[in-house]
N, CA and C of each residue as an Amber inpcrd file, in Angstrom:
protein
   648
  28.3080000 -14.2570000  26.0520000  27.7310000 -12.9210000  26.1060000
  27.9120000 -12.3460000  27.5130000  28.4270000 -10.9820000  27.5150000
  28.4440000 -10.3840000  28.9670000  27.5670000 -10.5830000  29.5800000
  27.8710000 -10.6480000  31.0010000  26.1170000 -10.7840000  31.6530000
  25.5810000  -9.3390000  31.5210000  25.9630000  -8.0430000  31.2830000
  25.0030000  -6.9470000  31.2900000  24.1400000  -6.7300000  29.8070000
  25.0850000  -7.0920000  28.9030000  24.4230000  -7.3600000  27.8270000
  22.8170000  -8.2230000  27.9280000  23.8410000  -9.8940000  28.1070000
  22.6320000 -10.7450000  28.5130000  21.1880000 -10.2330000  29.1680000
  21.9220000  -9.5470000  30.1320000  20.3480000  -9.0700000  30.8930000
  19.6900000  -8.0300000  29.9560000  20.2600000  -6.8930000  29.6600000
  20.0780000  -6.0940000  28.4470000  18.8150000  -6.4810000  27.5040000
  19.2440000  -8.1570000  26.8420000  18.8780000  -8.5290000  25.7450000
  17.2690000  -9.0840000  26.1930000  16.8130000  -9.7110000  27.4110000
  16.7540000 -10.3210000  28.1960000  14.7820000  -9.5810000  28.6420000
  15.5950000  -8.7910000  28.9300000  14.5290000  -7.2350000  28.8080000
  13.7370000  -7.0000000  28.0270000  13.9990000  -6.9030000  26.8180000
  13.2540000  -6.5810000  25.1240000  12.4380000  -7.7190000  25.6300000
  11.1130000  -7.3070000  25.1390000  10.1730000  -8.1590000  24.8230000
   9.8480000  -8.8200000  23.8350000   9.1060000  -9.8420000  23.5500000
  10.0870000 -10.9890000  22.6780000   9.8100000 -11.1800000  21.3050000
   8.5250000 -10.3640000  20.8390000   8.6790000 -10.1970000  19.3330000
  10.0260000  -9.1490000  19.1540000   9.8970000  -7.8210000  19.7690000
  10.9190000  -6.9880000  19.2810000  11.9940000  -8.1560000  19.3540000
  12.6310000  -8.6460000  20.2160000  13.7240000  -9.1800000  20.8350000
  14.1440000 -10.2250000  19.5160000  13.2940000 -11.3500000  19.3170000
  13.2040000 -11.9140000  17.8230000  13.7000000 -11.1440000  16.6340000
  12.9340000 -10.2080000  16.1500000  13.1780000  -9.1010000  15.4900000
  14.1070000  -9.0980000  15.3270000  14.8020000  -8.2930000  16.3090000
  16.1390000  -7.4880000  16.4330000  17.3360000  -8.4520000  16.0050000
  17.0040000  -9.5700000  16.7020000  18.0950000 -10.7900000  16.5080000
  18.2920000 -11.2090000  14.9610000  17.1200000 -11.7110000  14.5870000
  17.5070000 -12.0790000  13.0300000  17.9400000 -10.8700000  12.1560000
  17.6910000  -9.8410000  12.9430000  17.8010000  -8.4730000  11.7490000
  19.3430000  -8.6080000  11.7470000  20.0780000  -8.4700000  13.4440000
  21.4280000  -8.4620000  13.4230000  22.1270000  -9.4300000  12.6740000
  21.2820000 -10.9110000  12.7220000  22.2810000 -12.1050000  12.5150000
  22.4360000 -11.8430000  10.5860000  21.1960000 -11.5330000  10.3570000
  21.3190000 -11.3510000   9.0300000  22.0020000 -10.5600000   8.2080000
  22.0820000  -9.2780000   8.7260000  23.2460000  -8.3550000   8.3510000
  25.2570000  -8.8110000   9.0860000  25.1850000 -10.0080000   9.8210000
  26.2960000 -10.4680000  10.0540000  27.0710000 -11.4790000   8.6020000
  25.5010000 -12.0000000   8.8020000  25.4470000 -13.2980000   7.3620000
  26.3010000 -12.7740000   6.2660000  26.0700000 -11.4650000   5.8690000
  26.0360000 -10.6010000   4.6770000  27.6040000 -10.2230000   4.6060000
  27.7680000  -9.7810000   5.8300000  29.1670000  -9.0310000   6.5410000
  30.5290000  -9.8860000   5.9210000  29.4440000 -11.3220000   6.7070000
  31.3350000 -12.3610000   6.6410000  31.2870000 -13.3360000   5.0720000
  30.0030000 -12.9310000   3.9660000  30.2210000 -13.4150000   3.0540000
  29.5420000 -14.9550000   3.1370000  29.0190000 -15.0920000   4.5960000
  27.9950000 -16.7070000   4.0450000  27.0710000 -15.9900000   2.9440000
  26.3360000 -15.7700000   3.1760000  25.6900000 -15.1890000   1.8280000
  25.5130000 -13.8590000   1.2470000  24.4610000 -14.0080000   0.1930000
  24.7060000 -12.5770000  -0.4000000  23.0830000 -12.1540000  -0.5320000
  23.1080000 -10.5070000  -0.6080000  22.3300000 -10.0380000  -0.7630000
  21.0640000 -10.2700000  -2.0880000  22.0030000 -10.7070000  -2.8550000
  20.8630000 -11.1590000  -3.9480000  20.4970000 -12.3860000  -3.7660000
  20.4560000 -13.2400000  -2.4230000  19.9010000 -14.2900000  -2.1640000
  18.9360000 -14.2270000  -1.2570000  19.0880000 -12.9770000  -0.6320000
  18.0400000 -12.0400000   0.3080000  16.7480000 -11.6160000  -0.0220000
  16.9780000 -10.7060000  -0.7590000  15.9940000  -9.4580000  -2.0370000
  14.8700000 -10.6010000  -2.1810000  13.7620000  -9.6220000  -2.0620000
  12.3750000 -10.2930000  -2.7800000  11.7360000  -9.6470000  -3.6940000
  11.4640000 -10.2730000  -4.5210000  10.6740000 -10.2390000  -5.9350000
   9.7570000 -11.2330000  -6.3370000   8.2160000 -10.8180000  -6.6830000
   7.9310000 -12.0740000  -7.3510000   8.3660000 -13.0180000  -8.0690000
   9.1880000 -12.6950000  -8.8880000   8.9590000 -13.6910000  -9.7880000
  10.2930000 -14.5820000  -9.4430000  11.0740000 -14.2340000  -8.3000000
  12.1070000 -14.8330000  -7.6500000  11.5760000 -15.8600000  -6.9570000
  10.6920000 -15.0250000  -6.0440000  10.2660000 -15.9760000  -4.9960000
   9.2110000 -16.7930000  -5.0150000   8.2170000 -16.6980000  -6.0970000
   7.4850000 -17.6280000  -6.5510000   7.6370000 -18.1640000  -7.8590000
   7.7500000 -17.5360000  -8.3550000   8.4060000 -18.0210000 -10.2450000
   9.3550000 -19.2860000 -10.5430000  10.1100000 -18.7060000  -9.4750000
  11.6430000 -19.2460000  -9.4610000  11.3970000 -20.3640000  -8.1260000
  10.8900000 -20.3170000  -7.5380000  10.5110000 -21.1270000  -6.1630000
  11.1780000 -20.8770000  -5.2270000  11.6300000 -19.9890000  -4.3790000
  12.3840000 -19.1990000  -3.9200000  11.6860000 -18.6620000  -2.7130000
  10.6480000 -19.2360000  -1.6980000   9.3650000 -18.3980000  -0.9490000
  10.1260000 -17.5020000  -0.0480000  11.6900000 -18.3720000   0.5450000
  12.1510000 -17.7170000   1.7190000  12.4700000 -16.3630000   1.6410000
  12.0770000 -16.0010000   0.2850000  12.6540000 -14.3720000  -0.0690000
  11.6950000 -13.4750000   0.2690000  10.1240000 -13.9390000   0.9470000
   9.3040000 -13.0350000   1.6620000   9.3770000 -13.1850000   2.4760000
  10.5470000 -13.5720000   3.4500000  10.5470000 -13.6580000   4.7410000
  12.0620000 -12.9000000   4.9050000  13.2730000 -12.9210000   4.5620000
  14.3930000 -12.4790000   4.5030000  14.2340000 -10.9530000   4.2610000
  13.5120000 -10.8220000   3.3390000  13.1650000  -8.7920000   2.9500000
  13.4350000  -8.2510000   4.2970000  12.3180000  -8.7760000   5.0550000
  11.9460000  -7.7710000   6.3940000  13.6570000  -8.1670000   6.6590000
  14.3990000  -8.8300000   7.0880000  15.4820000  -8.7450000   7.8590000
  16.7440000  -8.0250000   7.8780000  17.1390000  -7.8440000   6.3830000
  18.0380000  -7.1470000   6.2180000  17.9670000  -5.5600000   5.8700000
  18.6280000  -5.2820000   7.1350000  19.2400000  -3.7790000   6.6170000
  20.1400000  -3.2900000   6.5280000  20.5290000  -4.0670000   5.3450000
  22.2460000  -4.0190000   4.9530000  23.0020000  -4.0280000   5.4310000
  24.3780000  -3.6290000   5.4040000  26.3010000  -4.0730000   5.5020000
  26.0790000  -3.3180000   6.9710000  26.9450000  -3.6010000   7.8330000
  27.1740000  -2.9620000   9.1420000  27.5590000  -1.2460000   8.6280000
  26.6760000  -0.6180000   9.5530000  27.0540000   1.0580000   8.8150000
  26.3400000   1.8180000   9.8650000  26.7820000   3.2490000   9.5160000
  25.5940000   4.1220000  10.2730000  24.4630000   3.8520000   9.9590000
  23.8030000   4.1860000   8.9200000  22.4580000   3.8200000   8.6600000
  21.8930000   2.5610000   9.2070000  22.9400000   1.5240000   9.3680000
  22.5270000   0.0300000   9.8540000  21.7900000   0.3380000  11.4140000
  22.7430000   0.9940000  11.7160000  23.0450000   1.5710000  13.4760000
  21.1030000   2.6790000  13.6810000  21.4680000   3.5200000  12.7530000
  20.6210000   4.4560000  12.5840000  18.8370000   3.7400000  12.8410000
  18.5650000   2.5700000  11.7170000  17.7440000   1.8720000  11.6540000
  17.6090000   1.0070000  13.0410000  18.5620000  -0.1330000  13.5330000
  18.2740000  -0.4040000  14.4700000  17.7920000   0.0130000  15.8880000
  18.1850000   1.2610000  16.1790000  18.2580000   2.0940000  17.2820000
  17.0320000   2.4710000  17.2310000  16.5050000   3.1470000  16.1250000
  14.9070000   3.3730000  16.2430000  14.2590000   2.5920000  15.8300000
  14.1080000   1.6200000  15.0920000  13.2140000   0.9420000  15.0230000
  12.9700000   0.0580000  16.6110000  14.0590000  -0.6570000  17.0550000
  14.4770000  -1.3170000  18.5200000  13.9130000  -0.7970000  19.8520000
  14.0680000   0.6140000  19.5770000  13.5840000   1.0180000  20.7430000
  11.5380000   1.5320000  20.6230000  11.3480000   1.4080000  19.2970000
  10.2020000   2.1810000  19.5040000   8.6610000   0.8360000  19.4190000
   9.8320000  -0.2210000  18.7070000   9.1550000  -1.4740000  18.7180000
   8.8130000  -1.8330000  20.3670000  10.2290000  -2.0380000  21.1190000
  10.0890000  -2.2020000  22.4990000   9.0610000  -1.7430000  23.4520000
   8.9860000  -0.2140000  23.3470000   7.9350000   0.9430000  24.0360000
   6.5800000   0.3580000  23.5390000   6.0830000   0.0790000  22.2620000
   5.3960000  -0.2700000  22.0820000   4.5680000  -1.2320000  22.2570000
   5.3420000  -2.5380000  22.2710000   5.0840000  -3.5580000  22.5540000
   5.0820000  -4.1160000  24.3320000   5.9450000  -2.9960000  24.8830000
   5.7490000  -2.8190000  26.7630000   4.2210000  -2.2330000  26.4940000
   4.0030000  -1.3420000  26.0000000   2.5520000  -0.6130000  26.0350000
   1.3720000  -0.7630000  26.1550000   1.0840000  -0.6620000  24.4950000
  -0.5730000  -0.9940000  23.9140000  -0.1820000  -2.6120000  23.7210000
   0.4590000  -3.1920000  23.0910000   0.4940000  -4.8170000  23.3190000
   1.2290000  -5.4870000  24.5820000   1.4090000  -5.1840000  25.6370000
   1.6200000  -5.8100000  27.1260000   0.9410000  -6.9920000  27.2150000
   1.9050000  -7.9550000  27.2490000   0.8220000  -9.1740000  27.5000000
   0.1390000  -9.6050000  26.1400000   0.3430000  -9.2510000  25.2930000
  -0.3680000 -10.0190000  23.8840000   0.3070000  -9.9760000  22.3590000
   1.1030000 -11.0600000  22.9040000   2.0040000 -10.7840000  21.8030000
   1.8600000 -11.4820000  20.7500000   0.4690000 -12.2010000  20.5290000
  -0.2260000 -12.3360000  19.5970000  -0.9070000 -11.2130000  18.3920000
  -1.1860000 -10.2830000  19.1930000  -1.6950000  -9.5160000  18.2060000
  -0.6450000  -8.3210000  18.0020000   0.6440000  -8.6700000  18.3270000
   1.3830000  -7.7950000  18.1570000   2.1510000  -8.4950000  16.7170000
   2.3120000  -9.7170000  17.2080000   2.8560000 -10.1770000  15.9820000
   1.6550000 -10.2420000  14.3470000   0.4830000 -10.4140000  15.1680000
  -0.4630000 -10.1040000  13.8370000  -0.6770000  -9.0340000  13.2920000
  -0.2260000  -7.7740000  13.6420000  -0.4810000  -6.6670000  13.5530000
   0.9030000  -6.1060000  11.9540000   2.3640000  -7.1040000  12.8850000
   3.2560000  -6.8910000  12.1080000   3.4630000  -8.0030000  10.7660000
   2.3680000  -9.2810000  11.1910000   2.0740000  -9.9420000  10.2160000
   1.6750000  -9.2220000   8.6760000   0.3120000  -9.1850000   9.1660000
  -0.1520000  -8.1160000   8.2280000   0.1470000  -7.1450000   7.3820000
   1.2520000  -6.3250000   8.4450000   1.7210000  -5.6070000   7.6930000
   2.7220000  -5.8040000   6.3890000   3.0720000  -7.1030000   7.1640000
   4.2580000  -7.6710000   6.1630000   3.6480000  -7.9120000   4.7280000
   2.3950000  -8.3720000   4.6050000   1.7440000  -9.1590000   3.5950000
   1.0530000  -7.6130000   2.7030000   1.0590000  -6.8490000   3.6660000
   0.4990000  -5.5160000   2.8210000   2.2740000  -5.0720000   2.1150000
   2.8410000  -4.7640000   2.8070000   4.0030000  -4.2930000   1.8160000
   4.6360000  -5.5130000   0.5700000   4.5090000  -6.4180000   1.1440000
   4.8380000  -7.1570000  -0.1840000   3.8810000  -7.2070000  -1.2620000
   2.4750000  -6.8740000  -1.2010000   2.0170000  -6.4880000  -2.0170000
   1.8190000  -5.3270000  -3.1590000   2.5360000  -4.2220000  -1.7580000
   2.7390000  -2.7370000  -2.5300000   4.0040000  -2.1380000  -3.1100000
   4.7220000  -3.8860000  -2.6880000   6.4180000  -3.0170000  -3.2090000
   6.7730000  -3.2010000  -4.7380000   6.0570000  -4.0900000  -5.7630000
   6.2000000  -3.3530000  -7.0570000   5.5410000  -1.9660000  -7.2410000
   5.5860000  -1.5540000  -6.9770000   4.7030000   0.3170000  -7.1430000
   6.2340000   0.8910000  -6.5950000   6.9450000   0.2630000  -5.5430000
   8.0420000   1.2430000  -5.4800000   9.5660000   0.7150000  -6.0270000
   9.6710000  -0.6090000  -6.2960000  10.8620000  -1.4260000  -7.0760000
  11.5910000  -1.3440000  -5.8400000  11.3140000  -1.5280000  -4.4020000
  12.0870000  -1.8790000  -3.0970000  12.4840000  -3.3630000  -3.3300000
  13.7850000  -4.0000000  -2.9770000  14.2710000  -5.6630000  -3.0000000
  14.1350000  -6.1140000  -2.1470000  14.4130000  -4.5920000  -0.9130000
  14.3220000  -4.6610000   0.8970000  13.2870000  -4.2360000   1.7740000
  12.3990000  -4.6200000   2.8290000  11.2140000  -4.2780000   2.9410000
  11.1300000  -3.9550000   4.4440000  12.5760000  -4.3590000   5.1270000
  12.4530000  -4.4420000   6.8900000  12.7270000  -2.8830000   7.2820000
  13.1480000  -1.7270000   6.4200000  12.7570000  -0.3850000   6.6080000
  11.7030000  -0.0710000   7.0810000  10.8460000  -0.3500000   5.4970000
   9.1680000   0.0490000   5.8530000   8.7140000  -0.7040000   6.6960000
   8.7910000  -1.8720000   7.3900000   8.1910000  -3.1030000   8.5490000
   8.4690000  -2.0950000   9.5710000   9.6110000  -1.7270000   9.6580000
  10.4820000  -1.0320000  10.8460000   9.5090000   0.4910000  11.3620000
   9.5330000   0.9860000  10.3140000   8.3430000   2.2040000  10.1680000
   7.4160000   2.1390000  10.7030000   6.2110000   0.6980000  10.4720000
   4.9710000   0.3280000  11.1210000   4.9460000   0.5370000  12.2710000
   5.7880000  -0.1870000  13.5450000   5.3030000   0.0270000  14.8350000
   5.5760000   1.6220000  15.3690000   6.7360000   2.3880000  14.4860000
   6.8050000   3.4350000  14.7340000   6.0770000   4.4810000  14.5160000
   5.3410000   4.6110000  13.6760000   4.0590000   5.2990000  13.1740000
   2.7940000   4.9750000  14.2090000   3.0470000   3.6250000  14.5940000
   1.6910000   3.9560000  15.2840000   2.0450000   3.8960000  17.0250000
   2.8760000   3.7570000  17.4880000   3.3810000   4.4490000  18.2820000
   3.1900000   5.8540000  18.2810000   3.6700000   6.6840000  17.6210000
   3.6980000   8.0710000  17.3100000   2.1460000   8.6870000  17.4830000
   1.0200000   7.8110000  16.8080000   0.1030000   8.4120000  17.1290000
  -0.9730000   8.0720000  17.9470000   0.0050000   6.6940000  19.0230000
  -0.7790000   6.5730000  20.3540000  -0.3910000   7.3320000  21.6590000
   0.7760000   8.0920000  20.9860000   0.9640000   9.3250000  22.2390000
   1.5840000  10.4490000  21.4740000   0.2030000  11.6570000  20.9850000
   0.4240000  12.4460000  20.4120000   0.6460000  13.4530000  21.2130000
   1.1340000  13.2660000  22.2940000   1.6380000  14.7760000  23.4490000
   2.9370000  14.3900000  24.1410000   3.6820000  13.4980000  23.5420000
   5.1490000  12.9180000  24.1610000   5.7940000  13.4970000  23.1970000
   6.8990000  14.1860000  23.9980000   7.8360000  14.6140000  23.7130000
   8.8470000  14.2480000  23.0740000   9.6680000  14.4620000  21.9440000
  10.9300000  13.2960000  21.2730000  11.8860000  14.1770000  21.3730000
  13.5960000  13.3680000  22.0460000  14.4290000  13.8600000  21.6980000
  15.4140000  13.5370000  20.5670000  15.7080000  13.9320000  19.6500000
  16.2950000  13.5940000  18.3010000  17.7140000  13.6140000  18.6260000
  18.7880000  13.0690000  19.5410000  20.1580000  13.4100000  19.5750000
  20.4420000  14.3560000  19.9200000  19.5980000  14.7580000  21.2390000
  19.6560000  15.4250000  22.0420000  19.5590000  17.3690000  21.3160000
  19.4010000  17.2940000  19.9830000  19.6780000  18.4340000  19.3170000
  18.4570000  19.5130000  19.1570000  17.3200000  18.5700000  19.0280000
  16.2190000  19.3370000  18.8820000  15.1250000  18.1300000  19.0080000
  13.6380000  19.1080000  19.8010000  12.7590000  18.6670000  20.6500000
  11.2730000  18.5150000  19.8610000  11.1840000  17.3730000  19.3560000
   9.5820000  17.5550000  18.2330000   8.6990000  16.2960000  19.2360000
   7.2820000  16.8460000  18.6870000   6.2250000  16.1430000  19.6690000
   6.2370000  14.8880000  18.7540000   5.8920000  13.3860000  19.2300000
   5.5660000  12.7480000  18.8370000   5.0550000  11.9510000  17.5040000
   3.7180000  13.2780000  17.0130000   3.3000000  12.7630000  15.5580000
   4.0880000  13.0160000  14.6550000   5.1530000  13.8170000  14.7800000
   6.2290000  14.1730000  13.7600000   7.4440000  13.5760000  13.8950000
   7.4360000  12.5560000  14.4140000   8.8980000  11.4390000  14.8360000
   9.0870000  10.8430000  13.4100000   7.5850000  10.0420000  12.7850000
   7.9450000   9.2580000  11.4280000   8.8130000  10.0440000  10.0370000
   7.7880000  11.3560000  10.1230000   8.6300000  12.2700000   9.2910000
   9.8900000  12.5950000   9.5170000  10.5690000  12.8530000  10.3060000
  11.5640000  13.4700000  11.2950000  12.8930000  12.2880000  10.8000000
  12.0410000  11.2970000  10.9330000  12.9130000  10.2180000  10.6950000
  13.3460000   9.4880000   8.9950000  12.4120000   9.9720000   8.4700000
  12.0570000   9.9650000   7.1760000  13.2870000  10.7170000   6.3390000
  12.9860000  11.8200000   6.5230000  14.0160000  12.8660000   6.5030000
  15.6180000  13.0070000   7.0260000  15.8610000  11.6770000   8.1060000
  17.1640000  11.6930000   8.2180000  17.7920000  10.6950000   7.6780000
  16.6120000   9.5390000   7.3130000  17.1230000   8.5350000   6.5700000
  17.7070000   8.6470000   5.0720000  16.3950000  10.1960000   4.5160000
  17.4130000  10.5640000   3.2000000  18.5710000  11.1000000   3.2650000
  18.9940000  11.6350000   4.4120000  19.9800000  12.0420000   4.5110000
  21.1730000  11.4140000   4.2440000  20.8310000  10.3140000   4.9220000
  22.2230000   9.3400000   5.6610000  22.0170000   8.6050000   3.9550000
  21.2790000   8.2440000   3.4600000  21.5700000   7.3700000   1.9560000
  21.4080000   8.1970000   0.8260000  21.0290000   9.6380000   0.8880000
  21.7420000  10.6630000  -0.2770000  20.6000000  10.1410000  -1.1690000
  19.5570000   9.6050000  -0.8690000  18.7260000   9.3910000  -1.9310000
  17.1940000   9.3450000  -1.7320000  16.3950000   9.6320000  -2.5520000
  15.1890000   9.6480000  -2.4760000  14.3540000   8.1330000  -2.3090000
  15.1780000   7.0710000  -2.6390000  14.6090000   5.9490000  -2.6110000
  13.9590000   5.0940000  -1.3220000  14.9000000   5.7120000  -0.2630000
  15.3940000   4.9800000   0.9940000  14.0450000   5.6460000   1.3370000
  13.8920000   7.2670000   1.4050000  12.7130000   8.1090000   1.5730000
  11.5890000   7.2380000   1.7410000  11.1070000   7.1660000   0.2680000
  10.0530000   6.2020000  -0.0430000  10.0300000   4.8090000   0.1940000
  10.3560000   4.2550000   0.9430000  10.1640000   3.1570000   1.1540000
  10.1730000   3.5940000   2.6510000  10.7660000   4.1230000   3.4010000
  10.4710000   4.5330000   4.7590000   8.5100000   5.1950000   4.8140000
   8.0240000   5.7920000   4.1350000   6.9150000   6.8170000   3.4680000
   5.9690000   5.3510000   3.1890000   6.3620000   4.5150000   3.0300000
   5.9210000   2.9900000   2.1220000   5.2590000   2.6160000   3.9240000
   5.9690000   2.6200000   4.4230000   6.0740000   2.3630000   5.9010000
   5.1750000   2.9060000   6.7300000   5.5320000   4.1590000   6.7280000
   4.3880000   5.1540000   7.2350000   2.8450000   5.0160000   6.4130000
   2.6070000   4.7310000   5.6490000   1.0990000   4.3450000   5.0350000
   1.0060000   3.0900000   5.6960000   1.2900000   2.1340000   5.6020000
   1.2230000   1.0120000   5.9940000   0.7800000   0.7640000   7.4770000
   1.2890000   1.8880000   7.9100000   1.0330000   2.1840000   9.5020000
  -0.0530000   3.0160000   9.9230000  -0.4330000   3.9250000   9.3590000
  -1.2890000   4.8800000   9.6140000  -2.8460000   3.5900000   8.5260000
  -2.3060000   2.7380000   7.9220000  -3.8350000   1.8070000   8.1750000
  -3.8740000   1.1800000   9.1780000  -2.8240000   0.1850000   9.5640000
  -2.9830000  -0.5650000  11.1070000  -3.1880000   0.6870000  11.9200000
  -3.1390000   1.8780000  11.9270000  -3.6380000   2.8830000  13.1740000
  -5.0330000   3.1400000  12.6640000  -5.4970000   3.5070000  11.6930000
  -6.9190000   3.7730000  11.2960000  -7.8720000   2.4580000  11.7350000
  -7.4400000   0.9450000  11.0770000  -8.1970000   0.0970000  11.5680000
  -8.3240000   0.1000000  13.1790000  -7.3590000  -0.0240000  13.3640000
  -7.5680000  -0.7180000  15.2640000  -7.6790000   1.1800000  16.0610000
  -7.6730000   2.0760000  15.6070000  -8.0520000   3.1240000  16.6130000
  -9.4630000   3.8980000  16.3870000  -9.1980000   3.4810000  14.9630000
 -10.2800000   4.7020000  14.3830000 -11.7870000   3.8040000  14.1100000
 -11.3930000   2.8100000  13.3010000 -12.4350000   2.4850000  12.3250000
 -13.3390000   1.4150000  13.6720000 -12.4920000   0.7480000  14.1970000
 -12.8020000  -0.5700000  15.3540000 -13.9570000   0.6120000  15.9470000
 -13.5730000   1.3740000  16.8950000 -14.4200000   2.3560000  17.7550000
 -15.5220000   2.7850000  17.5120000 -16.1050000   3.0300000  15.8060000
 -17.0400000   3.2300000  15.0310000 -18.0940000   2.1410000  14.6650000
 -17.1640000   0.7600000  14.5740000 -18.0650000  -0.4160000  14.2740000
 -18.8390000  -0.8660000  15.0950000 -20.0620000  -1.1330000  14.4160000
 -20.9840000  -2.0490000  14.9910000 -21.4050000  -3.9060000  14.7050000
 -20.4670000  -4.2490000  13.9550000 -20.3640000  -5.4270000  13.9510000
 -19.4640000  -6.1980000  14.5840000 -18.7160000  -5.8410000  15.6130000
 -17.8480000  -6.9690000  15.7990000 -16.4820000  -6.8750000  15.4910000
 -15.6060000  -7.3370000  16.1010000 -14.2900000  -7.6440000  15.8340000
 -13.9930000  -8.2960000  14.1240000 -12.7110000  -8.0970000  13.6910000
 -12.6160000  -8.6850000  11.9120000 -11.0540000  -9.1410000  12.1870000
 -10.5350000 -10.0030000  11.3770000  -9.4750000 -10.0630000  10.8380000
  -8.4850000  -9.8840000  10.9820000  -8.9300000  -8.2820000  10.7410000
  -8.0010000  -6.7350000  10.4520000  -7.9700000  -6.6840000  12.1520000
  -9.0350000  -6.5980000  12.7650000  -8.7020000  -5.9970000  14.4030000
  -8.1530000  -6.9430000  15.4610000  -7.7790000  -8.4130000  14.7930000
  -7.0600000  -9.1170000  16.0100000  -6.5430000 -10.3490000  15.1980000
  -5.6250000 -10.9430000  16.1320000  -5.4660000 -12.5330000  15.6580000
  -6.1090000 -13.5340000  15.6440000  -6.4030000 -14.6810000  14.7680000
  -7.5650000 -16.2480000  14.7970000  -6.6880000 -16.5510000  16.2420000
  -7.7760000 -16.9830000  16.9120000  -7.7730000 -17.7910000  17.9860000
  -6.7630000 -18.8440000  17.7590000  -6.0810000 -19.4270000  17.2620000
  -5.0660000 -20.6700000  17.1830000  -3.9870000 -19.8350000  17.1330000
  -3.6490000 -18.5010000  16.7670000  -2.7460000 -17.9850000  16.4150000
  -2.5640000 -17.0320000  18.3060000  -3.5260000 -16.7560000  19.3620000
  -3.3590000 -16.6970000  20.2960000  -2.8740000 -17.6770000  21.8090000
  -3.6990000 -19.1130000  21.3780000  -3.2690000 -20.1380000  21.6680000
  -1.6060000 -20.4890000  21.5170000  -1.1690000 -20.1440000  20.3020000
   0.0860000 -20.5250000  19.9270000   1.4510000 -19.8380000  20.7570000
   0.7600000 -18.3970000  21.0410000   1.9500000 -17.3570000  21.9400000
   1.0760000 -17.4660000  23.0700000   0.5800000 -18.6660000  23.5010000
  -0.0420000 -18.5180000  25.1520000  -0.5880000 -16.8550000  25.8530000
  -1.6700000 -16.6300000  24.7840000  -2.4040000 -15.6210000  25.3900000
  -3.5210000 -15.6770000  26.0130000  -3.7260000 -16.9280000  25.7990000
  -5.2490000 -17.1290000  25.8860000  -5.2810000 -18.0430000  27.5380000
């Protein structure tokens, strides 16, 4: 690897950085024919029926054949994961990864309602959504073409993703994403601030699971 790359890579902080890596290696996998996409795809009754578990873990990774849209997806999801995770999770990348835990376990629950096979769109969506509405007065530039504030990045993006796949499906499952996100933003901004009992679950990681990414 070049060394500017290297350093490049080096930089990302290390859930995104993780992330990013299996997302690439997996859409390489796909590329040169080690495997195939229908060994990817999750479905119940694949992945538990059939005994098959690794297929709730593979969803999040692939976002398909090398393409624009591939490009499209990585670029924002990559960079907004990064910002984010420099940010409001600095230093705790425990509850960054619990945050995207979670989320994972909520969309695999909600993706028969949309017949998605692939789920690392809507994953991809999560940190971006709530990004978006931990700085609702930052400015976005969209390809340099035109200038929208912040809370309108998910939509914005929503909307170019139907573009680029000509279909309403891609939409909704990006939209799948954005709900998914705007609860991890309701729990930990909204609802936490209101409570009077205490930390839950929902608002952080079990202690072994902080121990484990040396936060503690």
């Amino acid at each position: 690897m070049p060394v500017g790359v290297e350093a490049w890579v080096t930089q990302i902080p290390p859930i995104t950085r993780a992330w990013l890596a299996l997302s690439v290696l997996t859409s390489l996998a796909v590329q040169t024919q080690m495997v195939t996409p229908l060994q990817l795809y999750f479905s119940f009754k694949a992945a538990f029926t059939n005994v098959q578990p690794w297929r709730a873990f593979t969803t999040f990774f692939y976002f398909g054949t090398i393409s624009l849209d591939f490009v499209f997806h990585m670029f924002f999801f990559m960079r907004y994961s990064r910002m984010l995770e420099e940010s409001s999770f600095a230093n705790r990348k425990a509850d960054y990864f619990w945050l995207l835990l979670l989320s994972s376990l909520m969309l695999l629950g909600l993706s028969p309602l949309v017949n998605l096979p692939f789920l690392s769109s809507p994953l991809a969506f999560v940190p971006i959504y709530l990004w978006s509405r931990r700085h609702p007065s930052t400015p976005v530039s969209l390809f340099g073409l035109i200038t929208i504030t912040a809370p309108y990045l998910p939509l914005a993006l929503v909307g170019l993703s139907w573009i680029l796949n000509g279909t309403w499906r891609a939409a909704a499952g990006d939209l799948l994403g954005c709900a998914v996100g705007h609860v991890g933003w309701f729990v930990r901004d909204v609802w936490m601030r209101e409570m009077t009992g205490g930390p839950t679950i929902l608002s952080g990681p079990p202690e072994a699971l902080r121990r484990l990414f040396g936060d503690i």
